[in-house]
C-alpha positions in Angstrom: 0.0 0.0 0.0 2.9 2.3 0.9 4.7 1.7 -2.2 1.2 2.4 -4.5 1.2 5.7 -2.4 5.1 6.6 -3.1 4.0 5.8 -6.8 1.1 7.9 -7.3 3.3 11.1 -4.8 6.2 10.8 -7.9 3.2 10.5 -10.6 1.8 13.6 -9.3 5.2 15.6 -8.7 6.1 15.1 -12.4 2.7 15.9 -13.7 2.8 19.2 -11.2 6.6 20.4 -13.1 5.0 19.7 -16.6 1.7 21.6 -15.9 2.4 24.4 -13.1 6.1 25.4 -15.0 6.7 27.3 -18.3 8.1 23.7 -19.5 5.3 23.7 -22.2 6.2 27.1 -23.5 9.7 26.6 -23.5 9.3 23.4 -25.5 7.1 25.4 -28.1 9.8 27.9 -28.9 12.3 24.9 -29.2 9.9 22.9 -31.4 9.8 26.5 -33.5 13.3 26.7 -33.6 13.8 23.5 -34.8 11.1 23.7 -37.3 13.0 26.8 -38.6 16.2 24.9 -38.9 14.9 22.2 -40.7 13.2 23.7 -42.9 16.3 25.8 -43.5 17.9 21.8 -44.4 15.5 20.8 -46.2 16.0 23.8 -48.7 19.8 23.0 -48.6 19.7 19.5 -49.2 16.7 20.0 -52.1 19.0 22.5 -53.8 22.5 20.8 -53.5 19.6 17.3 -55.3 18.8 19.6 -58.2 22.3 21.2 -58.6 23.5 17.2 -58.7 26.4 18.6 -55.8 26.4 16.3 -52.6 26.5 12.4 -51.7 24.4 11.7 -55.0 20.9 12.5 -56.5 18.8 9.9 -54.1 20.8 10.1 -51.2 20.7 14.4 -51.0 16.8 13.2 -51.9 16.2 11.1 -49.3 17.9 13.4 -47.0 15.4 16.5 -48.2 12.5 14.2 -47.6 13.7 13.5 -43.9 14.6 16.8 -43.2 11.0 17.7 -44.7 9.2 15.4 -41.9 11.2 16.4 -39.5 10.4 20.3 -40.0 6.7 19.0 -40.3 6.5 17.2 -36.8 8.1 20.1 -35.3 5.9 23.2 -36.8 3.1 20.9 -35.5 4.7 20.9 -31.9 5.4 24.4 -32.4 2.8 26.4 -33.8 -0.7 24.6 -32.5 -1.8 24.2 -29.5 -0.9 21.0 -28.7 1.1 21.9 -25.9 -1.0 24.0 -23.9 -3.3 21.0 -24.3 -0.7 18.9 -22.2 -0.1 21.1 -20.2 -3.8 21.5 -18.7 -3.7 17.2 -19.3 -0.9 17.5 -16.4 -2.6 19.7 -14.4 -5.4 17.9 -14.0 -3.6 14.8 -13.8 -1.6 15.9 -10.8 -4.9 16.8 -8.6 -5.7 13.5 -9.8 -2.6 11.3 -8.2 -2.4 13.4 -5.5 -6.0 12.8 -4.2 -4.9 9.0 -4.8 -1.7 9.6 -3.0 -3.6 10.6 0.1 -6.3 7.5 0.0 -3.7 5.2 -0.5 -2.0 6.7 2.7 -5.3 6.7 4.7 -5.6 3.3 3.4 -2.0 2.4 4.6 -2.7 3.6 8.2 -5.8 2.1 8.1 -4.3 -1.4 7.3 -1.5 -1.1 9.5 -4.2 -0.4 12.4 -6.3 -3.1 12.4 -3.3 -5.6 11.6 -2.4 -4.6 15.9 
């Protein structure tokens, strides 16, 4: 019982530094950042496939396409709302494990109670 309350304590600690920090909008200005830069890559690599410069047409094309994706994911992250989405999840997941925290530790003393 102890140990199920020492879970759902941690659970609730990491959910409270994901929703009640700027975490979330520090990681949308990264994801911008590195939608910016891969874009910026994909551009490069697309440009050094058409000019026939670089490791060879499919590999510089294949390297385009990944740097494409990449750029996509992370303008995804960046510029919707995704995160503040997670980041009220968390919240509410915290008041969450930290009401089970404190019935598994009523729970606990209750056990350890009648067991005398």
């Amino acid at each position: 019982m102890l140990g199920w309350a020492l879970c759902f304590l941690a659970i609730a600690i990491i959910a409270a530094l994901f929703g009640f920090t700027g975490v979330a909008i520090i990681s949308i200005e990264i994801a911008k950042i590195i939608f910016i830069a891969f874009i910026l890559l994909f551009i490069i690599t697309f440009l050094l496939f058409l000019t026939g410069a670089g490791l060879g047409s499919l590999a510089m094309l294949e390297w385009a396409f990944a740097f494409l994706i990449l750029a996509i994911i992370s303008g995804v992250l960046g510029f919707t709302g995704i995160a503040v989405i997670a980041t009220e999840i968390a919240r509410v997941l915290f008041f969450i494990f930290i009401t089970l925290f404190i019935v598994s530790l009523i729970m606990n003393v209750i056990h350890r109670l009648n067991r005398k």
